[in-house]
C-alpha positions as a printed NumPy array, in Angstrom:
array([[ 0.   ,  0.   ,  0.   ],
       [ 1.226,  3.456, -1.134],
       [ 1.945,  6.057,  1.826],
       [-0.849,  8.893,  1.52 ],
       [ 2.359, 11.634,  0.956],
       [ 4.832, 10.282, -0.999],
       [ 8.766, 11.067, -0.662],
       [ 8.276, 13.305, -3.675],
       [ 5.623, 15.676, -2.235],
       [ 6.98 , 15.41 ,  1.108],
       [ 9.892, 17.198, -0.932],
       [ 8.165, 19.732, -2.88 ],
       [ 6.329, 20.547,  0.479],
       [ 9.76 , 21.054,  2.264],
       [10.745, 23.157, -0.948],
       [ 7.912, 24.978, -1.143],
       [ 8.271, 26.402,  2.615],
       [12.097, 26.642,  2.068],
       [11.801, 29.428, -0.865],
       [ 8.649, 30.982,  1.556],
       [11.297, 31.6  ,  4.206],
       [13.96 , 32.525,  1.941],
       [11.813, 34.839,  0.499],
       [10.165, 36.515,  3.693],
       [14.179, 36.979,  4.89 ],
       [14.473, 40.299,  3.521],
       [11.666, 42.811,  4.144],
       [11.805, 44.498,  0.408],
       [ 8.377, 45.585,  1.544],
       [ 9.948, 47.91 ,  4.822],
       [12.452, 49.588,  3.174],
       [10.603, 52.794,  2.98 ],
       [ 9.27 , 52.597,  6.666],
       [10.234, 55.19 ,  9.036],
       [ 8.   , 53.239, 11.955],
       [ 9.582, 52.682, 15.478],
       [ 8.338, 50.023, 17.848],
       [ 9.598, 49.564, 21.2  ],
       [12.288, 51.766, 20.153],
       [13.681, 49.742, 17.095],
       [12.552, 50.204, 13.636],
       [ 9.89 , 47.788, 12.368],
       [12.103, 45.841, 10.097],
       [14.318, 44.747, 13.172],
       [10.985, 43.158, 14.505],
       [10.14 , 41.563, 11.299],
       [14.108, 40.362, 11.268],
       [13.376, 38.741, 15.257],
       [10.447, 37.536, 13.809],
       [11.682, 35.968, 10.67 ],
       [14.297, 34.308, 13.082],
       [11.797, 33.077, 15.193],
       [10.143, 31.091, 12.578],
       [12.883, 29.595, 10.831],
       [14.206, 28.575, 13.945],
       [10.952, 26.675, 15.034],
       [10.855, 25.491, 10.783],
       [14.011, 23.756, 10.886],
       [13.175, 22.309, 14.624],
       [10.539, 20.582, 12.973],
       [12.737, 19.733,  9.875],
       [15.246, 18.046, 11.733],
       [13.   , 16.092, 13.422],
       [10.432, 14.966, 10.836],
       [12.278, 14.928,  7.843],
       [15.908, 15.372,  8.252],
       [17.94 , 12.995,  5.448],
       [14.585, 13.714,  3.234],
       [15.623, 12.865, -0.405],
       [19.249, 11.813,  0.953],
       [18.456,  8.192,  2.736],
       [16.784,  5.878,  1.623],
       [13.528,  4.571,  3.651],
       [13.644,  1.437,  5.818],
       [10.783, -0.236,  4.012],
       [12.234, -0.073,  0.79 ],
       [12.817, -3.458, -0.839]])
């Protein structure tokens, strides 16, 4: 019987949120923003932020899919 996600999609997933991240990591949209919060500008927040999330991301990487399209499964004849 076929696993419901497949190795393949299980990659594309991981790719998917991979270019998402890499993507959010620079605030293109800020750039122009004068705003102050707490003190620090509001792209130093997104940047804590940003860190934040990829940091919990690649927590749940490690543990769910680390060596994902690198070993082979252990039910593979």
């Amino acid at each position: 019987m076929q696993p419901i996600v497949t190795e393949r999609v299980r990659i594309a997933l991981w790719g998917t949120v991979a270019f998402v991240l890499i993507a959010l990591a620079v605030p293109w949209f800020m750039w122009r923003s004068d705003a102050v919060i707490a003190g620090l500008p509001v792209w130093i927040w997104w940047h804590v932020g940003w860190l934040g999330l990829a940091s919990v991301v690649f927590y749940v990487f490690t543990q769910r899919a680390w060596g994902l399209g690198v070993e082979r499964g252990e039910n593979r004849g």
